[in-house]
C-alpha positions, 0 to 999 in steps of 0.5 A, spaced: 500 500 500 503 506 497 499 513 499 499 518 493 501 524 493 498 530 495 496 532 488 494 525 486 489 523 492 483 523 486 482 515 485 485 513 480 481 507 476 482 500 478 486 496 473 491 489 471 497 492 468 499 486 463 506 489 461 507 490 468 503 484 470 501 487 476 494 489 478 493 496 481 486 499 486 485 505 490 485 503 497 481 508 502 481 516 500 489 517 499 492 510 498 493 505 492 494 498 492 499 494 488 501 487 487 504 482 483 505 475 483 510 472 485 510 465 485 512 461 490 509 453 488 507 447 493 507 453 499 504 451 504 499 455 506 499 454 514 505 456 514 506 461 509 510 469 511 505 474 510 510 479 510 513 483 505 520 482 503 524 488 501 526 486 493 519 484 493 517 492 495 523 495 490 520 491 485 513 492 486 515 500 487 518 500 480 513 496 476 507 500 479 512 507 478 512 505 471 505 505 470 504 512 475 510 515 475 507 520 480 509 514 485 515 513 484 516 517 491 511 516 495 511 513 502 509 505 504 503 504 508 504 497 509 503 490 506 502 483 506 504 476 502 499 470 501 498 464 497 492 465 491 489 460 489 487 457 482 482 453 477 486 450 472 483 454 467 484 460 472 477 463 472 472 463 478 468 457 480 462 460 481 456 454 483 451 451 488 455 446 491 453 440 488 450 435 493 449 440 498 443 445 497 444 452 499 452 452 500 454 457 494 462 458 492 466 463 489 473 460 489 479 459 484 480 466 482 487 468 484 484 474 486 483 476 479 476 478 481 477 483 485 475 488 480 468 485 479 466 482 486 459 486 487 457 484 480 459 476 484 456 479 490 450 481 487 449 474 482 450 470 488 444 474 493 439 473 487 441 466 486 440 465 494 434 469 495 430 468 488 433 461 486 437 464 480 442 469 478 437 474 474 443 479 472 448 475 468 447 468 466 452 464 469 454 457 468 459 458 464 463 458 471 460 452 473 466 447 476 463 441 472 466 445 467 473 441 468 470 434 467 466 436 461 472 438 457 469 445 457 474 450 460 474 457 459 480 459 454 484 465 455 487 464 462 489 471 463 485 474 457 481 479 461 475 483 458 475 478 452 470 472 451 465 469 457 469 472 462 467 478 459 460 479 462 462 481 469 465 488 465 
């Protein structure tokens, strides 16, 4: 978390840098959350440091003050490391548990749903209290998709194909 200077407290729009690969938000009125991943496979989740390592801060800062370079300077505010976890398509799960009624997931994401989590929320709530989604239909997300041979193509290709309908 970087606090934006003065002249920049307006929120910026929150965004996925490909050439960077890093995702970026506002966070609160005069900070912007950033990332990247940093892959670490076969981490044990139980036991992983959730802290930030300097280079991991350096690297973060440069990337970041490339997109936005009035960021280059700006103070810290804090961190935090964890593990992501993914489908093997790398697209959300979204479904009614099958075989347990009334025990809905939205799952396997990476944490690349950041950007579309009220529209997730707001899917999910008509599902419980109506019975089905109204607002957008979505069983292209269903989990059986990977037993089907059905997987959505474009791991990483957002705001383009069925993906697309939460943009």
């Amino acid at each position: 978390i970087f606090r934006r200077p003065e002249a920049q407290v307006k929120p910026h729009p929150v965004f996925i840098d490909g050439k960077h690969m890093m995702w970026v938000r506002p966070d609160g009125a005069t900070n912007t959350l950033a990332g990247y991943d940093h892959d670490i496979f076969g981490a044990d989740p139980d036991f992983y440091d959730e802290s930030i390592d300097w280079d991991f801060l350096v690297e973060c800062r440069r990337r970041l003050s490339d997109r936005l370079p009035f960021m280059k300077e700006t103070p810290m505010r804090g961190g935090w490391a964890g593990v992501l976890t993914n489908s093997p398509d790398g697209h959300i799960i979204l479904e009614e548990t099958p075989g347990y009624d009334g025990l809905f997931l939205a799952l396997g994401d990476s944490g690349t749903n950041f950007k579309t989590a009220r529209m997730i929320g707001k899917c999910l709530a008509e599902w419980i209290v109506d019975g089905a989604p109204k607002t957008v239909d979505i069983p292209v997300f269903r989990g059986s998709r990977f037993e089907s041979g059905e997987p959505i193509p474009g791991g990483v290709a957002y705001g383009v194909g069925p993906t697309s309908v939460f943009h």
